[in-house]
C-alpha positions in Angstrom: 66.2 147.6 145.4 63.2 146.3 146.8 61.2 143.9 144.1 57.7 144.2 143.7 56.5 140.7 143.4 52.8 139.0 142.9 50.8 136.0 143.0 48.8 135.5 140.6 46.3 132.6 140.8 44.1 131.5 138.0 41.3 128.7 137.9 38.3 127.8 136.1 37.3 125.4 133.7 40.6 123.9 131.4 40.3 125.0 127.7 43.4 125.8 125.6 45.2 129.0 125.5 45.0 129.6 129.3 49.0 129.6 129.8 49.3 131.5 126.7 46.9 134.1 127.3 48.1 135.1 130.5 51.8 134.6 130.0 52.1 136.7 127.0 50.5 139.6 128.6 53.2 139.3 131.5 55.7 139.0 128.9 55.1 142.1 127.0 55.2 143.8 129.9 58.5 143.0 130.7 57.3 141.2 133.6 59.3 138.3 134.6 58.0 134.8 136.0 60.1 133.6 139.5 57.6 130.5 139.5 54.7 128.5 138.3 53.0 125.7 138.9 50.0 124.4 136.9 47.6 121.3 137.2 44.8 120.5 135.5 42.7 117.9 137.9 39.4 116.4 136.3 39.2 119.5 133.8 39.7 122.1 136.3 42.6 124.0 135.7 44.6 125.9 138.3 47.7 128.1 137.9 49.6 129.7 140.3 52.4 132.4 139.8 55.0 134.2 141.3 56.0 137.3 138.7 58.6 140.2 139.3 56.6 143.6 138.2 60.2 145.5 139.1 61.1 145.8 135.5 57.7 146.1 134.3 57.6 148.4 131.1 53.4 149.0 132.3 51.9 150.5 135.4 50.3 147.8 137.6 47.3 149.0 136.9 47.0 148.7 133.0 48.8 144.8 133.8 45.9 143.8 136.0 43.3 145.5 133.9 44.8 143.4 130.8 44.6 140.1 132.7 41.5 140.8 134.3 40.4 141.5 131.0 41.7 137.8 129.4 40.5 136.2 132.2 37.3 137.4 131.5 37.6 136.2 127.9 38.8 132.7 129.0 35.5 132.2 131.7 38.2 132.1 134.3 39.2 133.2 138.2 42.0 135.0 138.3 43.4 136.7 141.5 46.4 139.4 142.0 48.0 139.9 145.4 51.3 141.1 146.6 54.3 138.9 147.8 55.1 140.0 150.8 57.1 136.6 152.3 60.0 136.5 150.0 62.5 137.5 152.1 61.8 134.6 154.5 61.8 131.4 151.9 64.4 130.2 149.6 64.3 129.7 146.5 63.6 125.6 145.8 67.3 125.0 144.8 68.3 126.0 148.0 65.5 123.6 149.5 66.6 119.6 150.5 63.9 118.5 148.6 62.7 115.0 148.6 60.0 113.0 146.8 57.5 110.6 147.9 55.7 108.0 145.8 53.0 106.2 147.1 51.6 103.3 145.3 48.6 100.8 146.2 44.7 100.7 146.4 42.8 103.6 147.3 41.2 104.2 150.3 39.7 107.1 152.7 42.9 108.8 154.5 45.8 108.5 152.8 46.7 112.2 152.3 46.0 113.0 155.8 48.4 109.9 157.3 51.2 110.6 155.5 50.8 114.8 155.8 50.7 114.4 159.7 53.7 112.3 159.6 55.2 115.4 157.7 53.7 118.1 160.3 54.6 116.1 163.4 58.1 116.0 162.4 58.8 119.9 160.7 58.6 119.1 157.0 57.1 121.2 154.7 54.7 119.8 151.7 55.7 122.0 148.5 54.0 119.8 146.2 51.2 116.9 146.1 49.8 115.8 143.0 47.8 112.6 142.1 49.3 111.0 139.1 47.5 107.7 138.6 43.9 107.4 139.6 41.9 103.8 139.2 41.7 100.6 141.1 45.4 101.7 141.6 46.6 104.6 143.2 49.9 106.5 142.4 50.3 109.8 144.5 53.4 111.8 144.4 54.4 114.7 147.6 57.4 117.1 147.0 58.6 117.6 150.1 61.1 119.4 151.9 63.5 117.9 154.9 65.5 120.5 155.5 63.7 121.3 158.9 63.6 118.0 159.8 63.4 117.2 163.5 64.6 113.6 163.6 67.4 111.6 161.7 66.5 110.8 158.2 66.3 107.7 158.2 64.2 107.4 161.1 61.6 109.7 159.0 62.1 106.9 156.2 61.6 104.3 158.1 57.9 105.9 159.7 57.1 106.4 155.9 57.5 103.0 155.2 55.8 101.8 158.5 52.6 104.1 158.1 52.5 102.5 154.2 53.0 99.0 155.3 50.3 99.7 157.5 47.8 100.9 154.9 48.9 97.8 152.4 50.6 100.8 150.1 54.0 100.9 148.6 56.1 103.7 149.7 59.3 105.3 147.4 61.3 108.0 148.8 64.0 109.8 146.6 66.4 112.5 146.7 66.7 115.1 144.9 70.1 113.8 142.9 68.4 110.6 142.2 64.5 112.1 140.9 66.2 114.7 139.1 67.7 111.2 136.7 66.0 109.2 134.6 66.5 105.4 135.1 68.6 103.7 132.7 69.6 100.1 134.3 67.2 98.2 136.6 68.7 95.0 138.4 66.4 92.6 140.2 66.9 89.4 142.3 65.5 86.3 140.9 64.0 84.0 143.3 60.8 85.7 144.7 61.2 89.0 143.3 61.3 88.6 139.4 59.6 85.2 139.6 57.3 84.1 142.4 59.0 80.4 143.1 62.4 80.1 145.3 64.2 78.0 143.0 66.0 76.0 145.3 63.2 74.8 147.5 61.5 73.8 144.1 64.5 71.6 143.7 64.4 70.0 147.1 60.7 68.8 146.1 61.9 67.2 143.2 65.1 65.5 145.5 62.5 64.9 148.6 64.8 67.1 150.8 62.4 70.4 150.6 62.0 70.6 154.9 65.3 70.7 155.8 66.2 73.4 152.7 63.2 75.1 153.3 64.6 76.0 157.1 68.3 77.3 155.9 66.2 79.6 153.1 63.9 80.9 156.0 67.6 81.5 158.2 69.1 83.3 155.3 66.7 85.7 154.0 66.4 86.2 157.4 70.3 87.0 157.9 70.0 84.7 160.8 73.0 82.7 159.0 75.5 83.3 156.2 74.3 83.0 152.5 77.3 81.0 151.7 77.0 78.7 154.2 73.5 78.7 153.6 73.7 77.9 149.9 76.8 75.6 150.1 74.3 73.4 153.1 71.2 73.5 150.9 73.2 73.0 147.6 74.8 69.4 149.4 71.3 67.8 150.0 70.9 67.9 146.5 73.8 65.4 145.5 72.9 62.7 142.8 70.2 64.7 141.7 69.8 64.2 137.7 70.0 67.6 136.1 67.6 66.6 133.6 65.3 67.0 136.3 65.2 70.8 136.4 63.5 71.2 133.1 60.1 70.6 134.5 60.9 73.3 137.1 62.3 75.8 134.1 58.8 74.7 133.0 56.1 75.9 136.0 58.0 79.2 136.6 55.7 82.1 137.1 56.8 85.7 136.8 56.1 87.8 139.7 52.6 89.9 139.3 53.6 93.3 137.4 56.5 92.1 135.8 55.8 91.6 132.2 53.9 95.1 132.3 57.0 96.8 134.0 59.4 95.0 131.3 57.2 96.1 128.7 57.8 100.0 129.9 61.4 99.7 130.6 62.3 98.4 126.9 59.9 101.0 125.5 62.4 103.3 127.3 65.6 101.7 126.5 66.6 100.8 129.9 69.1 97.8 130.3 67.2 94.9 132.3 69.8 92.9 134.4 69.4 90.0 136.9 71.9 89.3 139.8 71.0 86.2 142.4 72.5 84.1 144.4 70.0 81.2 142.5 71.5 79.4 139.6 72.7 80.1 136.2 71.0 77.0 135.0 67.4 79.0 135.5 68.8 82.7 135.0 70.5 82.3 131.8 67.4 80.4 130.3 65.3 83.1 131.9 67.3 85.8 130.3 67.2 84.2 127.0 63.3 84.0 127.2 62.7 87.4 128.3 65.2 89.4 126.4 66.7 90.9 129.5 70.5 92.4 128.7 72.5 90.4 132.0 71.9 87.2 133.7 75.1 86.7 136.8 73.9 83.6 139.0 75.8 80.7 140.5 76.7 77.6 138.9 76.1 74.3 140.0 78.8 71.5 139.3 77.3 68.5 137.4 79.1 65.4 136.5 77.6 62.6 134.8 74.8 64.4 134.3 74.2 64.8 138.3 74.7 67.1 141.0 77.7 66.6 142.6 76.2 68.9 145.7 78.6 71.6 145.0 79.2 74.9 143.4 81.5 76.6 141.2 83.6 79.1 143.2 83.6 82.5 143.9 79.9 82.2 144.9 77.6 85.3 144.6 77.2 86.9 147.3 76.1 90.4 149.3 79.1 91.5 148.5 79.7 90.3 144.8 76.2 92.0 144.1 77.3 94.9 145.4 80.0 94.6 142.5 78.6 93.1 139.9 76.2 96.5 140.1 79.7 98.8 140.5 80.5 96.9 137.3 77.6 97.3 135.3 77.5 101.1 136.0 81.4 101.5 134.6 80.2 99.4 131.4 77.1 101.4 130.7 78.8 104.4 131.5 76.1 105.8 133.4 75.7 107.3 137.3 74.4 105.1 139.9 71.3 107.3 140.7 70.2 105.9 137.4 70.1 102.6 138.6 67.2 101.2 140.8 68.1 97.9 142.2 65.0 95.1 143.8 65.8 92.7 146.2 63.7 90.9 149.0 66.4 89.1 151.5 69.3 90.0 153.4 71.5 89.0 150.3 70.6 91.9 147.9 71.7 94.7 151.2 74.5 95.5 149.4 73.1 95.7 146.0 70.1 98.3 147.2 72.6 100.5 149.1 74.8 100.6 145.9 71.9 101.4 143.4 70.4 104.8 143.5 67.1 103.7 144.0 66.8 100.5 146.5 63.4 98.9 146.4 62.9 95.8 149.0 59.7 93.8 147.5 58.0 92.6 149.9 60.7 91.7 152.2 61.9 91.3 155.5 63.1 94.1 157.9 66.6 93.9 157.6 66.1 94.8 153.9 63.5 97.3 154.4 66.1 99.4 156.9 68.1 99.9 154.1 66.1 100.6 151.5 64.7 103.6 149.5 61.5 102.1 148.9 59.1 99.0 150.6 56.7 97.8 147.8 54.3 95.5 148.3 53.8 92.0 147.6 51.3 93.2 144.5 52.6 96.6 143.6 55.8 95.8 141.7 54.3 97.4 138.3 54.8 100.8 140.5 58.2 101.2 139.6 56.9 102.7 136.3 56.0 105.8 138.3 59.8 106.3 139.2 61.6 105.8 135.9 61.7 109.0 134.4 63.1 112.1 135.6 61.0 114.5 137.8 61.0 118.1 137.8 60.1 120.3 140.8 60.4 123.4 139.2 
């Protein structure tokens, strides 16, 4: 049996009652919806529909002369015209969908780099909406991969060049991780949650900040290995009094966005964990301040009220992020494409490819190859745009 199917497209001023108006008169016709998708963008309303007339308990003719009619009543466009390309297209379940989220200032140009990076490369643009308009931008495009001429991650990583490029955070998601709202959000501490690198504030105070300050550039880097790296930077502090850490504690600054995006995330009940390879002696004390539900950090050894320029074994690692997030997924008893993960070194690899969601915050390449999204140094408030689930249909 062949279906008769229709668009119908309706715009015009917003007012209420538009939906209802025109749905109820395809309703009492028997006439089923296949799709719809409505906006509403600076009071102008648009609606467009795919109905089934097969079953249709009307002739076409009374059905468009009754919505021609309401349309006239609601001061609005309305337009009927056969489907003819349904045999071609799937339906969007069948569709690898993916979503984009782009974050940052706005600026001429945006649409049109990130749609030609989608043309060039055989992806299709279902859906783009803007849904945060201001000093800030936040722009969201449903689109679908499954034509895709190039490896995925390839495509990722243009996205995230073309936004680097413009200053603007880039998110991509999958369709098993949009379709879940965020429950657990982990981040690292040192220059992601706070803007200081604790240990380099630590070889001021000890007068040893050069030669620390080289092993931290090496191992966010990944030129060497973060246990090496810590356990070398962690020996030049020896003798230090641990008294003397309290006026650090003291001039920490969050990172810009944070205290707006922990404000959201507790509105939304969503469990707030830390995991870095700093120290326990700031993360526990930063936890405690902040009301966050984890702190997991590494120890330093203190005797006599000094640094004995060691630390407490196992130390945390890549790879004892990457299961200290397997473990808080267990005891929450949730999936891990509810859990976004932020990390801005080599270190948190691991941790971002475990998480659903992998942001790298302003971070170096070796992170951003992996990673879901690239935020910007000033765009960390963004992830409020990917917390709760999204629905593309």
């Amino acid at each position: 049996m062949i279906k008769q199917l229709y668009i119908i497209t309706v715009q015009g001023l917003d007012r209420p009652g538009i939906v209802a108006g025109i749905s109820e008169i395809l309703a009492n016709s028997n006439i089923n919806l296949l799709d719809v998708d409505q906006t509403v963008i600076r009071k102008l309303f648009a609606m467009f529909m795919i109905a089934d007339f097969t079953n249709s308990s009307k002739e076409f003719k009374k059905v468009k002369e009754d919505l021609l009619k309401k349309a006239k009543e609601l001061k609005m466009k309305i337009t009927i015209e056969p489907y003819t390309f349904n045999e071609s297209l799937k339906r969007k379940e069948e569709k690898n969908l993916v979503l984009l989220t782009i974050i940052g200032k706005d600026r001429p140009g945006i649409v049109a780099r990130f749609s030609r990076i989608c043309a060039d490369n055989h992806v299709n643009i279902e859906r783009t909406r803007m849904i945060a308009r201001g000093e800030t931008i936040a722009l969201e495009m449903l689109i679908n991969v499954e034509g895709l001429k190039i490896d995925f991650d390839r495509f990722r990583n243009l996205l995230h060049e073309t936004g680097l490029d413009l200053n603007l955070s880039v998110i991509i998601q999958r369709r098993n991780v949009y379709h879940r709202a965020k429950k657990l959000i982990v981040f690292d501490l040192d220059t992601t949650f706070i803007q200081q690198e604790i240990i380099d504030e630590i070889a001021k105070i000890a007068h040893v900040d050069k030669q620390v300050k080289e092993i931290t550039k090496k191992a966010i880097k990944g030129e060497i290995d973060f246990k090496q790296a810590l356990k070398e930077r962690v020996k030049l502090l020896k003798g230090l009094p641990i008294s003397s850490l309290d006026s650090i504690l003291k001039e920490i600054k969050l990172t810009e966005g944070v205290e707006e995006l922990l404000s959201v995330l507790k509105e939304l009940g969503c469990k707030i964990a830390i995991v870095t390879g700093s120290f326990s002696y700031f993360a526990d004390k930063i936890k405690e301040k902040f009301g966050l539900d984890y702190a997991f950090a590494n120890e330093l050894i203190v005797k006599d009220g000094k640094l004995t320029g060691e630390i407490k074994e196992p130390i945390l690692d890549a790879e004892m992020k990457r299961k200290l997030i397997q473990d808080l997924i267990k005891k929450e008893g949730i999936k891990r494409e509810e859990v976004i993960a932020v990390g801005d070194g080599a270190n948190d690899r691991f941790m971002l490819m475990e998480a659903g969601l992998g942001i790298a915050f302003d971070a170096q390449e070796i992170l951003r190859k992996v990673a879901d999204g690239v935020i910007t140094k000033d765009n960390l408030r963004g992830l409020i745009y990917c917390l709760n689930e999204f629905k593309d249909y």
